[in-house]
N, C-alpha and C positions, 0 to 999 in steps of 0.2 A: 634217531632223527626220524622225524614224518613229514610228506607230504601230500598231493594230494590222492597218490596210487598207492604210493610203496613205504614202508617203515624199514629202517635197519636200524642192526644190530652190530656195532663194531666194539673187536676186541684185540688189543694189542700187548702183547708182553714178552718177557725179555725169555728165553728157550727156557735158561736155567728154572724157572719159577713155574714151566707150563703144568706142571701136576699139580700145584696146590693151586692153578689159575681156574684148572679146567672145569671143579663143581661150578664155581661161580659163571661161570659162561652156560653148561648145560641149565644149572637151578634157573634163572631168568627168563631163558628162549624158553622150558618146559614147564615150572612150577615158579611164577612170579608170589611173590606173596601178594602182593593189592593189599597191603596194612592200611587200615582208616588213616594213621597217621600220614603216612606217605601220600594218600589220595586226598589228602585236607592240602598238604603242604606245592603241591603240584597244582593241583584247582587255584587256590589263591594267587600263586605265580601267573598262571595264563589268565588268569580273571585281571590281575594287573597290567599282563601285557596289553589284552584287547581293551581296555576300557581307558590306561594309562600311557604306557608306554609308544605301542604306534604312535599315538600322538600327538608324544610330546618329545620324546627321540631325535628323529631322523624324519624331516620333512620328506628326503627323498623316496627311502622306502615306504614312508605312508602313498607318496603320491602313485605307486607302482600298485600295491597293496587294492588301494582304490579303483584302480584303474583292471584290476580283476577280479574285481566288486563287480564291478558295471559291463565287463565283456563277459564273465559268465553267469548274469543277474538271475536267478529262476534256476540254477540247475547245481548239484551238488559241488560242482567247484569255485561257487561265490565266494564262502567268507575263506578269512585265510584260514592256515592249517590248525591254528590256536584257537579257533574257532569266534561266536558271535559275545557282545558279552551277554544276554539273555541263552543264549546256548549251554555255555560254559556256566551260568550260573545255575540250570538243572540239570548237571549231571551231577549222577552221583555213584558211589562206589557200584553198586549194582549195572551202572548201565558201562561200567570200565570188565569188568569181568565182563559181562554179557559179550561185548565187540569183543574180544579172547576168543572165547568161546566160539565164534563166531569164523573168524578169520586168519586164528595163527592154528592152521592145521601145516601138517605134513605136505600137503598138494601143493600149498601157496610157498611154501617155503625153499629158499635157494642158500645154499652154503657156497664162500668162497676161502680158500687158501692160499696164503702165501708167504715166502721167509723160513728161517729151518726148525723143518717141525719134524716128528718121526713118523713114517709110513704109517704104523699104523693107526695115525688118528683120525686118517680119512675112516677106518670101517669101525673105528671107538666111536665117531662123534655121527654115522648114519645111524649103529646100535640104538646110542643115548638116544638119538632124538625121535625115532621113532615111537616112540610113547605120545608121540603130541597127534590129536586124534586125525582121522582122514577128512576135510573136509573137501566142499563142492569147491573145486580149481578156480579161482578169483578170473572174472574174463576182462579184458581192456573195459573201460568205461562207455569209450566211445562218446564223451561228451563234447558237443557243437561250441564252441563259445556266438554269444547274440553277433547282428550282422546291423553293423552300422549302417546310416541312412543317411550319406551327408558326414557331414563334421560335427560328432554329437558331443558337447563337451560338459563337464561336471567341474565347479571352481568350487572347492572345498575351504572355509576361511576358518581362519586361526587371529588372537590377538597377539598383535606385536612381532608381527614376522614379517621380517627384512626382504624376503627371498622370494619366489614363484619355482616351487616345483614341477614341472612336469614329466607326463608320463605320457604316451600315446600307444595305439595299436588295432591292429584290428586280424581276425584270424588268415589264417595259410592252411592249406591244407597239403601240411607234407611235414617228414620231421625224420630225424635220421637215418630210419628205414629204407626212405626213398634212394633211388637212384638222381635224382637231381638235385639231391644235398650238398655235394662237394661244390657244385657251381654256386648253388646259391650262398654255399658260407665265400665264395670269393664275394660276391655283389657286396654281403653284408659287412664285411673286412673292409671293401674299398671304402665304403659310405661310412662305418664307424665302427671299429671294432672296439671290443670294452677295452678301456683305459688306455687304448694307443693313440700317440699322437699324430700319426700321420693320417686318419679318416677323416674324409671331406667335410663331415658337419664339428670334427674339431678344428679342422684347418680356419673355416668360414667363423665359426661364433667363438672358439675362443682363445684360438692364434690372431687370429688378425683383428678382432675385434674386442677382443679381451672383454667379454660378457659374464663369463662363469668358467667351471674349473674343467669341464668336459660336457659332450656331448655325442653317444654311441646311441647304435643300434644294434636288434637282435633277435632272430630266429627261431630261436626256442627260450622258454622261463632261464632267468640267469640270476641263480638265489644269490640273495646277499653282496650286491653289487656292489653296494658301498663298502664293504668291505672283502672282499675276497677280488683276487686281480686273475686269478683264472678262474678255469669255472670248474664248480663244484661237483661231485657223483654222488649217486643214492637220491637223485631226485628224479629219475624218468617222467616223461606225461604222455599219452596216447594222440592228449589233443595240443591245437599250440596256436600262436599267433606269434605276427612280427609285432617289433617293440620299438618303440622309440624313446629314448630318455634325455630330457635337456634338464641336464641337473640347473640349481637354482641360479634364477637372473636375478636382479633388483626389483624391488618393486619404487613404484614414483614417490612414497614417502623415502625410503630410502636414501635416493637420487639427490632428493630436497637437503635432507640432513648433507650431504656431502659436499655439492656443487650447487653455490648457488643463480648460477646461468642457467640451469634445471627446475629454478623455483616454478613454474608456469606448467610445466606438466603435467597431465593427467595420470597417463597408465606408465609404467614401467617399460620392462622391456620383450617381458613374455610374449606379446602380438606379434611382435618383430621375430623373436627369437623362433616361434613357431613357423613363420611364414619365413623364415631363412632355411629354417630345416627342408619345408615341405619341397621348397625353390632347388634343395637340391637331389633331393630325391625325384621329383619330376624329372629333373635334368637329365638324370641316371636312367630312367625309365625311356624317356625320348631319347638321348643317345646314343645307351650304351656306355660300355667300357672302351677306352684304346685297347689297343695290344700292348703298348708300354704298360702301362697301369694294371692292365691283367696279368702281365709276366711279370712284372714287381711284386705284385700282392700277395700271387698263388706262391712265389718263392717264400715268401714272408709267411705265407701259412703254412705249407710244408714242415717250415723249421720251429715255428711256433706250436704247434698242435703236441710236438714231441716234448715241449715242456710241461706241458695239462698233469703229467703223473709224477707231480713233485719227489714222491717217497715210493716205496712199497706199498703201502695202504689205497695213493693214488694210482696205484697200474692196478691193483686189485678189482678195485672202485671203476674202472673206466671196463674193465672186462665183464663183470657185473650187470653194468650197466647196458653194454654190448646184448647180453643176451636177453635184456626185454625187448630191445630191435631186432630181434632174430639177426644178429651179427653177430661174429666171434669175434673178432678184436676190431670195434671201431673205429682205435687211432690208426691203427697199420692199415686197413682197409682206405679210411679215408688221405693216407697216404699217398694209395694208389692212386684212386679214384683222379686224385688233383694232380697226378702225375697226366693223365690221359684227357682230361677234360680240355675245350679251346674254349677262348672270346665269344666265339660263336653260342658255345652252351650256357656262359655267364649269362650274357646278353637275351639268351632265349627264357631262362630264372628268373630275370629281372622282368622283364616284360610277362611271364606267367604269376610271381607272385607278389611284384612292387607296386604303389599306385599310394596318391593322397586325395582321392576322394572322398572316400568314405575309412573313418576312423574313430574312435572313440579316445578323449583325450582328458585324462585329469589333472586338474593346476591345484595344489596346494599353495594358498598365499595370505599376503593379509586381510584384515575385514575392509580398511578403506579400499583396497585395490579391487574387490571381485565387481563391484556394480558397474567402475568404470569400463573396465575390462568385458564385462561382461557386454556389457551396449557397443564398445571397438570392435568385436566378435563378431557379434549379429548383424551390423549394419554395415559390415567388411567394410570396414573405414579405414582410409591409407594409416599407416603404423609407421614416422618417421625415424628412423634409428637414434636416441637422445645420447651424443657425449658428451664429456666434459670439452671445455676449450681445449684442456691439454692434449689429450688424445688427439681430439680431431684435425688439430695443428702436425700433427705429427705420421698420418694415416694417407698411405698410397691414392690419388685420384680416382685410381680404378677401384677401390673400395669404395668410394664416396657413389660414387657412379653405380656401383651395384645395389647399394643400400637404396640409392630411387628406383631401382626395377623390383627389388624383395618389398619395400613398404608399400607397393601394389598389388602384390601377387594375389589373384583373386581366391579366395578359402568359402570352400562349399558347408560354408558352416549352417548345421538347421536348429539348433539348440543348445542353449545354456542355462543350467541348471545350476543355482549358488547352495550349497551346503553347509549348515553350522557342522564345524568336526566333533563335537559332540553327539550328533547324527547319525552318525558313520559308524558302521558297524556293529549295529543294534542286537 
């Protein structure tokens, strides 16, 4: 797998078979063949993903995809890792060896082990590999992602699409390395952790208002969201931003087709859905945590953290990973860490790296939706929450009551830009 630092190489087999496993593991990491075949057959694939598949897939990860488009537009962590599709369309075998050549030396390279293997294939597989040649030690990146200016948003439109993706963020400057990691992964637990139901912006948008299926936040890149429920290893980054993700609301065709006390509508419900997010992150920021809520949470991560390394491959994976953070075991450490931390340090996280002024935010939606949408944006125009009669017959006062304070909440937006998705990722 590859991202945007680091490539691995995993291999798993059962003990009995590790001798006839072992060529194949050294031939790859040492002497890849690169056959024309294989590099036609590999090109076409990514040349389908970027041109095809983002697409046409999965609204939500395009709309995340997108949205690291535009926070690191000009610097080598723009396109995704599959590359552009004019990218991917000139390369060619030559320029696949050349990056080899190039990168997979002995310096860059980290071995990990674990499961029963015999002593001595730690000093068989430093032998083996040492053939692969010495290169200059790969340094961090040290890439900035762009600095919003205001509420800068990108509405990417699609034909026939029911939904509003979004994605928001904008950078932090801190990432597991730091000492105010453990506090800040409580702030982003309390607000949304991926796919838990107890975070504030899932309690608000899609417990109580039944808008869409979830809605997290999050601290560092969190590959493959939509499908992975913890989070992955083998993806380190140097640089990072906070995230925000409101998987898809309705859009007001949508609404139409379904309910028609809705026919009259304009926009959906993305304006809302955003200005409910941001209403509660503000909150968070001017607040604070309780002390209930903090001691609720950090207990909840404590015991959660310890399930991140599903198998042997994931404690492998997480120790791995530890060591591009100059950490030796990041889960155990951050164990500690959230053992010793107070309210007081959440609170101080929050107010050092929380804030919705400035953001960069992408909507994947329909084509009717982006022009209106786009004008409710710029002219911060109240955003009334639209539901059906049935719901809203049936929904607490004090929601109804809240929905007038969010459909005001003033958003420092300075631009919206509408994009054909055919556009995107050129």
């Amino acid at each position: 797998s590859t991202d945007k630092e680091v490539s691995v190489f995993t291999f798993e087999v059962h003990k009995d078979f590790l001798e006839a496993f072992y060529p194949i593991i050294t031939g790859l990491v040492t002497k890849p063949s690169f056959s024309e075949e294989d590099f036609s057959r590999v090109k076409s694939n990514q040349q389908n993903y970027v041109d095809q598949v983002i697409r046409a897939s999965s609204d939500e990860e395009y709309s995340k995809k997108a949205l690291e488009d535009l926070l690191y537009r000009g610097t080598p962590y723009q396109h995704v890792t599959q590359g552009t599709s004019a990218g991917v369309k000139s390369l060619t075998l030559a320029d696949a060896k050349a990056h080899f050549a190039n990168f997979y030396g002995r310096s860059n390279l980290s071995v990990g082990l674990i499961g029963s293997y015999p002593a001595t294939l730690v000093a068989r597989l430093k032998k083996d590999l040492s053939v692969l040649p010495e290169k200059a030690k790969a340094q961090p990146m040290n890439i900035q992602p762009n600095t919003p200016k205001g509420i800068q948003v990108e509405i990417i439109t699609k034909a026939n699409t029911l939904g509003s993706a979004i994605f928001g963020g904008y950078k932090i400057d801190v990432n597991r390395s730091r000492p105010d990691w453990a506090a800040l992964m409580v702030a982003n637990s309390y607000m949304g952790e991926h796919r838990k139901s107890y975070g504030k912006l899932y309690q608000k948008i899609r417990e109580q208002r039944s808008m869409n299926y979830g809605d997290y936040t999050y601290i560092e890149w969190y590959d493959n969201g939509g499908s992975n429920m913890l989070p992955a290893t083998g993806i380190p980054r140097t640089s990072n931003y906070f995230g925000l993700w409101i998987r898809p609301v309705q859009t007001a065709a949508a609404l139409h087709g379904q309910y028609p006390e809705l026919k009259d509508i304009t926009i959906g419900h993305a304006h809302f859905a955003i200005r409910m997010a941001m209403y509660e992150i503000g909150n968070l920021v001017k607040n604070g945590m309780s002390k209930e809520d903090f001691e609720m949470t950090r207990t909840f991560l404590r015991s959660y953290i310890k399930l991140y390394p599903q198998n042997t491959a994931g404690q492998l994976g997480f120790l791995m990973d530890s060591k591009f953070y100059n950490r030796k075991n990041y889960l155990k450490e951050m164990d500690a860490e959230l053992a010793k931390i107070t309210v007081e340090d959440v609170n101080a996280a929050v107010k050092k790296y929380m804030q919705t002024d400035n953001m960069f935010i992408t909507i994947v939606t329909d084509e009717s939706e982006a022009e209106p949408l786009k004008a409710s944006l710029m002219a911060n125009t109240p955003s009334p929450m639209s539901y059906s009669n049935a719901l809203k017959a049936v929904l607490a006062p004090s929601i109804l009551a809240e929905d007038e304070i969010v459909a005001k909440v003033p958003l420092k937006v300075t631009s919206v830009k509408i994009i054909k998705s055919e556009d995107t990722f050129k």
